[in-house]
C-alpha positions as CSV (number, residue, x, y, z in Angstrom):
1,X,-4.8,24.7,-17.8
2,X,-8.3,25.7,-15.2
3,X,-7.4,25.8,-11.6
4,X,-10.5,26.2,-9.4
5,X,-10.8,29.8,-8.3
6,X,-11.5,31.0,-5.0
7,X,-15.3,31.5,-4.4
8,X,-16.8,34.7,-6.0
9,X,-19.3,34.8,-3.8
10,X,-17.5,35.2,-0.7
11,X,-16.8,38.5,0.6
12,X,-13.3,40.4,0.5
13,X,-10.3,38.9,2.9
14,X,-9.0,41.2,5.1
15,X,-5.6,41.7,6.3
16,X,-6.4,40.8,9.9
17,X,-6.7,37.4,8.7
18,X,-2.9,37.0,7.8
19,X,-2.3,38.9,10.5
20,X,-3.6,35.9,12.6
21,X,-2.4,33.4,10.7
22,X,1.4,34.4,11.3
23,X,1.0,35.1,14.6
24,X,-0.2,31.3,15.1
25,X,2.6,29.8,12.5
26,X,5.1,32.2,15.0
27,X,3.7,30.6,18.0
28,X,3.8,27.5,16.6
29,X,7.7,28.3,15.8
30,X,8.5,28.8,19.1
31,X,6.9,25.9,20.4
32,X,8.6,23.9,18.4
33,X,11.9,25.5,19.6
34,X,11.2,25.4,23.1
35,X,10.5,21.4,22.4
36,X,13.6,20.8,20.8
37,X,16.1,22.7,23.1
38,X,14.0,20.3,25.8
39,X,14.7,17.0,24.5
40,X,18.6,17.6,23.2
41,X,19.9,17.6,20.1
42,X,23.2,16.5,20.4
43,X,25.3,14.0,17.9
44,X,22.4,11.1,19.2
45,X,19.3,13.4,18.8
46,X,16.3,11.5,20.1
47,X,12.9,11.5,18.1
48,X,11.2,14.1,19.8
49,X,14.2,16.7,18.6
50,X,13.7,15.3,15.3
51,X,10.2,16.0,15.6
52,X,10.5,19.2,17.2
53,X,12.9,20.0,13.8
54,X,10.2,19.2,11.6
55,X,8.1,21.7,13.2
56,X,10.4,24.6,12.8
57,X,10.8,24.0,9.2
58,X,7.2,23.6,8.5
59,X,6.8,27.3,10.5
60,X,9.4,28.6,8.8
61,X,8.1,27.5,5.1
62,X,4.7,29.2,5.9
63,X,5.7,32.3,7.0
64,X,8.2,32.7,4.3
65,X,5.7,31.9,2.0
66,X,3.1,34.2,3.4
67,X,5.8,36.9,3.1
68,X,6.6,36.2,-0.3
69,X,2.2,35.8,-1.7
70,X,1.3,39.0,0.6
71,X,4.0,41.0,0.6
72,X,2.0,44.4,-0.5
73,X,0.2,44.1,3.1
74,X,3.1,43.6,4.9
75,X,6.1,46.4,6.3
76,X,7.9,46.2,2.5
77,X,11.4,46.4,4.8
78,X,10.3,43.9,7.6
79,X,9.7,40.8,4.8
80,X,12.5,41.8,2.7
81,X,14.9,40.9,5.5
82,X,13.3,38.3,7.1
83,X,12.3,35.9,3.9
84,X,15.9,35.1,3.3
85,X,16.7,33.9,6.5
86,X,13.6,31.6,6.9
87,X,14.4,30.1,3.7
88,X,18.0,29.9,4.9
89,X,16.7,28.1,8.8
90,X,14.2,26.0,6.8
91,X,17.2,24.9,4.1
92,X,19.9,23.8,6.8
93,X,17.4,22.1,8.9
94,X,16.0,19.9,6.1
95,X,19.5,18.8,4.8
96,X,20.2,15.8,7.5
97,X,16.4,14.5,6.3
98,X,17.2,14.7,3.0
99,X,20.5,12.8,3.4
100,X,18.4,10.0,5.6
101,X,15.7,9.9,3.0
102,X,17.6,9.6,0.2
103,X,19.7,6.6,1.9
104,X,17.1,5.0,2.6
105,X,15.1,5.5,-1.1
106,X,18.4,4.2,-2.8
107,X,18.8,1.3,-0.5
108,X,15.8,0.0,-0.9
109,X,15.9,0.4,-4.7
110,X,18.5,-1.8,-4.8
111,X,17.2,-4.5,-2.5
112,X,14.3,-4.5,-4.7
113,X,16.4,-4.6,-8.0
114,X,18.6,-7.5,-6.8
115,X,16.1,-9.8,-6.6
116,X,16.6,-10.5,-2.6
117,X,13.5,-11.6,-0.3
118,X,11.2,-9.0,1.0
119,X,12.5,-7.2,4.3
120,X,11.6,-8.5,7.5
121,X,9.1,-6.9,9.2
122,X,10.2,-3.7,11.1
123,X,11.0,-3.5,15.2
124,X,7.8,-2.6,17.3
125,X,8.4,1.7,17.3
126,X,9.3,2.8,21.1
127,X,7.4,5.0,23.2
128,X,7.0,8.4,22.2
129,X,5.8,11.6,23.2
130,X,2.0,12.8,21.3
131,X,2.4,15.4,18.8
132,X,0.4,18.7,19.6
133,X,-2.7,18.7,17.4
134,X,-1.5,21.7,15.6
135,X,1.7,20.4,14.7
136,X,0.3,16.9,13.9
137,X,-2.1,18.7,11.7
138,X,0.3,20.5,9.8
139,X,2.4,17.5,9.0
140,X,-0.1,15.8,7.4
141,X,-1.0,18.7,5.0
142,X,2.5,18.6,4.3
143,X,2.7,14.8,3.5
144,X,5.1,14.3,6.6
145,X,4.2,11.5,9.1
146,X,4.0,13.0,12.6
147,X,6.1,11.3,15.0
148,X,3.2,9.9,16.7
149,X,2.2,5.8,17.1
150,X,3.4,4.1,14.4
151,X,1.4,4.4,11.4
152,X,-0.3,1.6,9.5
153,X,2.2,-0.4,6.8
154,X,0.2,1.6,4.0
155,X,-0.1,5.0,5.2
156,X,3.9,4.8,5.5
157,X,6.2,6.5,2.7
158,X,7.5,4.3,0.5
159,X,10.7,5.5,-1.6
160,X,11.1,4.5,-5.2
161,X,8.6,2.0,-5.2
162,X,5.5,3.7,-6.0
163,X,4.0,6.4,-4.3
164,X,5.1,9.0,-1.8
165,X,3.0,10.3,0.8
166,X,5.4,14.4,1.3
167,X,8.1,18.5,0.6
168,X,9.0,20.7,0.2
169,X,10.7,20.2,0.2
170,X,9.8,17.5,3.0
171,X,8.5,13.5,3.7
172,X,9.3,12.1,6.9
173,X,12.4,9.9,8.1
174,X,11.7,6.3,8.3
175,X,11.4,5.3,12.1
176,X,14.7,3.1,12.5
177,X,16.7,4.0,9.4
178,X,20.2,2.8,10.8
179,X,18.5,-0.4,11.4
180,X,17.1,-0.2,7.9
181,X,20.1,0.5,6.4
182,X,21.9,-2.4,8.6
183,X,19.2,-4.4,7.5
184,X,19.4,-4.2,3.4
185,X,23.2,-4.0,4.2
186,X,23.1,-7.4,5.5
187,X,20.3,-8.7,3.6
188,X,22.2,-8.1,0.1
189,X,25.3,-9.2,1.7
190,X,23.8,-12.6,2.3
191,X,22.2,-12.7,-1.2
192,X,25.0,-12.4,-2.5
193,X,26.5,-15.1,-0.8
194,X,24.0,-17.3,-1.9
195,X,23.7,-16.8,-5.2
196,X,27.8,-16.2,-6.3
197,X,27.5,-19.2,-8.1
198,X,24.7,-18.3,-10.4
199,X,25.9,-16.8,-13.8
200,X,23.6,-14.9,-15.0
201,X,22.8,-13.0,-11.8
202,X,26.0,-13.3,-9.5
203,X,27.9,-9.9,-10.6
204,X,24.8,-8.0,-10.7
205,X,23.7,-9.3,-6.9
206,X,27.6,-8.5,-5.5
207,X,27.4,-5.2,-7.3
208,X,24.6,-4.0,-5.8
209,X,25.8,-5.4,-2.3
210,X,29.0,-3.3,-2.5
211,X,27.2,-0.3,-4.5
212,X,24.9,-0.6,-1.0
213,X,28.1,0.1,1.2
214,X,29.2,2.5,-0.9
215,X,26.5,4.4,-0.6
216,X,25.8,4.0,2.9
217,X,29.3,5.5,3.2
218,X,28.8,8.6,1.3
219,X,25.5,9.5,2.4
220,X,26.0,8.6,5.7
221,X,29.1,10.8,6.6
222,X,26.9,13.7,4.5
223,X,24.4,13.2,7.0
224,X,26.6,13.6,10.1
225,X,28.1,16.4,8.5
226,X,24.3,18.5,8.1
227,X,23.6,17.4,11.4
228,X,26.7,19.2,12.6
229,X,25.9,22.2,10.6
230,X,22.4,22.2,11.8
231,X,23.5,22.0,15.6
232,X,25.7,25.0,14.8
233,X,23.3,26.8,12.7
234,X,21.2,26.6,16.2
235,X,23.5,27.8,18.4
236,X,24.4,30.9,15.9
237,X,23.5,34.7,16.7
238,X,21.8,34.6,13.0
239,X,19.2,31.9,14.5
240,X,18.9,33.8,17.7
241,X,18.0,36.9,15.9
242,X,15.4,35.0,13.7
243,X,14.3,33.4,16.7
244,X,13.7,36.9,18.4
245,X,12.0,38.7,15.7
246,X,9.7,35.5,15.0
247,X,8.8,36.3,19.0
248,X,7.8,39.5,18.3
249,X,5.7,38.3,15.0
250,X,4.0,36.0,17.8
251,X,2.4,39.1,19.2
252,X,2.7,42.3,17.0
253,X,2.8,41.7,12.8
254,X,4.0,44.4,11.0
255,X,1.2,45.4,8.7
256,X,1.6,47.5,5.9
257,X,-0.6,51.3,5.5
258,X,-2.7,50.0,3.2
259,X,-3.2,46.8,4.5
260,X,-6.4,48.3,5.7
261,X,-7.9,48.3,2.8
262,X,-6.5,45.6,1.0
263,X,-8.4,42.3,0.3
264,X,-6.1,39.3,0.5
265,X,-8.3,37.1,-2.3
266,X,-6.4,38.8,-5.4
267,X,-2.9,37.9,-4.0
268,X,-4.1,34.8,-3.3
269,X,-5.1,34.4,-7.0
270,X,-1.7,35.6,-8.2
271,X,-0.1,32.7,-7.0
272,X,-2.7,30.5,-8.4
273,X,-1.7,32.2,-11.6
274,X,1.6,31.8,-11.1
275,X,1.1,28.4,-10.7
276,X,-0.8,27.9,-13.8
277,X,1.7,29.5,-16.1
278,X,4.3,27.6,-14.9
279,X,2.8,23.8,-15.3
280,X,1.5,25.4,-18.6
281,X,5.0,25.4,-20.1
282,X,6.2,21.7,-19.0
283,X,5.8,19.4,-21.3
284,X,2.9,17.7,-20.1
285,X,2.0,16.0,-23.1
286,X,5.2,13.6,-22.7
287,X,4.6,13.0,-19.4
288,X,1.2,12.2,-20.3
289,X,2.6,8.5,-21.9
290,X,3.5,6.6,-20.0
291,X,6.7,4.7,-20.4
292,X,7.9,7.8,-22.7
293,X,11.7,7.5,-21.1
294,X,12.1,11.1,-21.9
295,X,13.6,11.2,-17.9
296,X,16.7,9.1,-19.1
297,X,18.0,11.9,-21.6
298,X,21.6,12.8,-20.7
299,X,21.7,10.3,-18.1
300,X,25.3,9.5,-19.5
301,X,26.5,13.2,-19.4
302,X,29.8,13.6,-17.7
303,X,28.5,17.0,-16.4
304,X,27.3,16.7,-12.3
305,X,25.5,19.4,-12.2
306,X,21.1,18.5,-11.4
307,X,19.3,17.1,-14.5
308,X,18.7,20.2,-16.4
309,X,15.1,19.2,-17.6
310,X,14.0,18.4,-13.7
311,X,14.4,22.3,-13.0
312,X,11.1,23.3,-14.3
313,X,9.3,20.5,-12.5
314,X,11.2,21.7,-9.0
315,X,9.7,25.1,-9.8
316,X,6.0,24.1,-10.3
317,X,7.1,22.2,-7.1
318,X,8.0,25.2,-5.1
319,X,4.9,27.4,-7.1
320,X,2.0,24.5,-5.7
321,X,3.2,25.0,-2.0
322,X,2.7,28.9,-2.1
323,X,-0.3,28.5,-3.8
324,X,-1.7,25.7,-1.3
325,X,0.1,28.1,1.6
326,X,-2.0,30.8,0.9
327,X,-5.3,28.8,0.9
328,X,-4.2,27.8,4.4
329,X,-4.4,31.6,5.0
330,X,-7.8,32.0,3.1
331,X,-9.3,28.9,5.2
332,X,-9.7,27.6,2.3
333,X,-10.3,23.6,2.7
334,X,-7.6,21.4,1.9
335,X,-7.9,20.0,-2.2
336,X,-7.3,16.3,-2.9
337,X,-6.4,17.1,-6.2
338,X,-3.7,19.7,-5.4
339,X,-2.6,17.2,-2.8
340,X,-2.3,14.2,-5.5
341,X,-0.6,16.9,-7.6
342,X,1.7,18.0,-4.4
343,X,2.7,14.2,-3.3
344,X,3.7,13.6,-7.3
345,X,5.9,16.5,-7.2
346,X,7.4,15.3,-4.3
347,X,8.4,11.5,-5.2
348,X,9.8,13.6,-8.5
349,X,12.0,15.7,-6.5
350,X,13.0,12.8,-4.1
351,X,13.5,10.7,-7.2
352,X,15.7,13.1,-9.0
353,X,17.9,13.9,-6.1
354,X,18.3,10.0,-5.6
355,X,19.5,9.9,-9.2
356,X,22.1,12.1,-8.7
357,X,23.3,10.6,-5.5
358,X,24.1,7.4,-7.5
359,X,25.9,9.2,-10.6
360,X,28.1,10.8,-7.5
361,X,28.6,7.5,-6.2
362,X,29.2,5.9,-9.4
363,X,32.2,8.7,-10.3
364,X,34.0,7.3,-7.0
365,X,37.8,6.6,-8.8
366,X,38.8,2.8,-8.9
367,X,35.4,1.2,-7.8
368,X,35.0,-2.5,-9.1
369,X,32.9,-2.7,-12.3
370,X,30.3,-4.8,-11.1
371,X,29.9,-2.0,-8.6
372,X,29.8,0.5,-11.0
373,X,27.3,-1.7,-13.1
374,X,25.1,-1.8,-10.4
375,X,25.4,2.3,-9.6
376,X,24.0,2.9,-13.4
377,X,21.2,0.3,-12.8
378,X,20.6,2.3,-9.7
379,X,20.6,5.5,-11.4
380,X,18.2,4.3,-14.5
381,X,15.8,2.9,-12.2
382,X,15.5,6.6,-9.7
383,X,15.3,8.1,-13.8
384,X,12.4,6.0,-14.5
385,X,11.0,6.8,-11.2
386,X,11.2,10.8,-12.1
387,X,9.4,9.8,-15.5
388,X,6.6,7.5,-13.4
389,X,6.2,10.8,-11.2
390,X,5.8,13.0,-13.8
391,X,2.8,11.2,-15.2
392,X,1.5,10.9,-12.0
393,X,1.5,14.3,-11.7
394,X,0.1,14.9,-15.1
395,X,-3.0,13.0,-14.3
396,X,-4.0,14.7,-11.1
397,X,-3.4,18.1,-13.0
398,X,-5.5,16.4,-15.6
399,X,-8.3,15.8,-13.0
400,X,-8.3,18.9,-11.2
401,X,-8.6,20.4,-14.1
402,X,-11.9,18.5,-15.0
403,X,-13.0,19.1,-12.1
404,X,-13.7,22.7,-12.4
405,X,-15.6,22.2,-15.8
């Protein structure tokens, strides 16, 4: 499949580039730290410390991932040591998101699927402190709404409905999701209620009402127990010594000998090619019909481990965020189609991970059928929302692919 190359006009890419480039994702690092140890981030962490969280992960993704596309410029010894544990502060981090997204993507699934009356409108957002323009910045490439004013209804993520506007690996929370959750709670509750006597739809609407709860449960206590291991993981002598040599990068990067001489444009191009392989072996031709329901295969296996066939997909995932990492590095403009093609990956990944969260749910010993009815409806509708991703995704591969014809 073409991918646009990088301009073979322009002149060679040298080192000092990256060089200033990690020293700016480093500084934004620390920021971000400084800003989170400032507003708390205790068991009731306010939304400037969940904010200030974002921000570390996203400096912590770029700088691993500028380790891992230029690591022949860089001290060979230096990356090697310090990839794993960005990856590993960027992983712990994201968990308590992922729990509140996927809540909140599930709940809202089922509202939709039982047939109850649109949500109220949401509370007026509070007060909040502005977002530095870098960081701001930087959540928008990654498809994560800075906590800023409140954005408009349609620039908002929307989970399992449609589209998703991003991860890595990484969308942002919704503003009051304990009040969404109470909300949907409540509002199935009361739909039920009202419509018990109907016999075609009762079961189904009390099912999905106790699936809810269920749900909210398990998720819920997962959540407070990554927040815990996040708050730990923050107080730890690992995160201090990350925290210290990320300080250092601030001011001093350790360049390899031969970074002199070394133009950054053909590691750049690498990943681009790594990239291309990889969406070259998915099966994009399914994914290219629509309605192919080739998502719902084993969705009855008794095994719990991830949907094998989503694995690739995750890969190309991880593969388009190096490869848009180290245009970031290049100055490279930001591309709407690898964007389109990012944001696709994203609701898969979201979608896939919301599947499995019901098929855990739905394994829970002695739940009421109707319950567990309503788990599998929930489970075949996040399936359906992988396959709608994929062919999302297939289409603005498709058109970036034209364009560079």
């Amino acid at each position: 499949m073409a991918q646009r190359h990088l301009d073979p006009t322009a002149g060679p890419v040298p080192a000092d580039v990256l060089a200033g480039y990690l020293r700016d994702r480093a500084t934004e690092f620390l920021r971000a730290l400084r800003l989170h140890r400032e507003t708390g981030a205790g068991a009731a962490a306010s939304e400037d410390s969940v904010e200030a969280a974002r921000a570390l992960r996203r400096a912590a993704r770029r700088v691993s991932a500028s380790l891992h596309t230029f690591q022949p410029v860089l001290d060979p010894d230096w990356s090697e040591a310090m990839r794993p544990e960005l990856a590993w502060v960027s992983g712990t981090l994201a968990l308590e998101h992922a729990c509140a997204s996927r809540l909140d993507q599930l709940l809202l699934a089922l509202h939709r699927l039982s047939g109850a009356p649109p949500l109220p409108p949401r509370r007026a957002a509070t007060p909040r402190t502005p977002v530095p323009a870098g960081m701001a910045r930087a959540a928008a490439a990654d498809g994560e709404a800075p906590q800023g004013p409140p954005a408009p209804d349609h620039e908002t993520r929307t989970s399992g409905t449609g589209g998703n506007s991003l991860p890595a690996g990484d969308g942002a929370e919704a503003e009051h999701p304990a009040h969404l959750r109470r909300t949907v709670t409540t509002t199935l509750t009361a739909t039920a209620d009202r419509r018990a006597t109907a016999p075609d739809r009762g079961n189904l609407t009390v099912g999905a009402a106790k699936a809810g709860a269920l749900l909210d449960r398990q998720l819920t206590l997962a959540r407070t127990r990554a927040h815990s291991t996040a708050l730990q993981a923050l107080g730890s002598s690992r995160f201090h010594a990350v925290a210290d040599k990320l300080a250092v990068l601030a001011s001093e990067v350790p360049l390899s000998p031969a970074a002199a001489h070394t133009d950054l444009r053909p590691l750049a191009d690498a990943a681009r090619e790594r990239l291309a392989d990889a969406v070259a072996a998915l099966p994009l031709l399914t994914a290219g019909s629509p309605y192919n329901a080739e998502a719902l295969i084993h969705g009855l296996s008794p095994d719990p481990a991830p949907h094998p066939q989503d694995a690739p997909w995750h890969q190309v995932r991880l593969l388009l965020r190096l490869h848009r990492y180290a245009l970031e590095v290049l100055h490279a403009g930001p591309d709407p189609g690898l964007l389109a093609a990012g944001e696709a990956l994203d609701r898969h990944r979201d979608a896939s991970e919301a599947a499995a969260a019901a098929a855990q749910a739905a394994r829970t010993p002695r739940i009421a059928p109707a319950t567990a009815y309503a788990l599998g409806v929930l489970h075949a509708d996040q399936r359906h929302e992988v396959e709608a991703a994929r062919y999302a995704f297939q289409r603005a591969w498709q058109k970036e692919a034209l364009g560079t014809l």
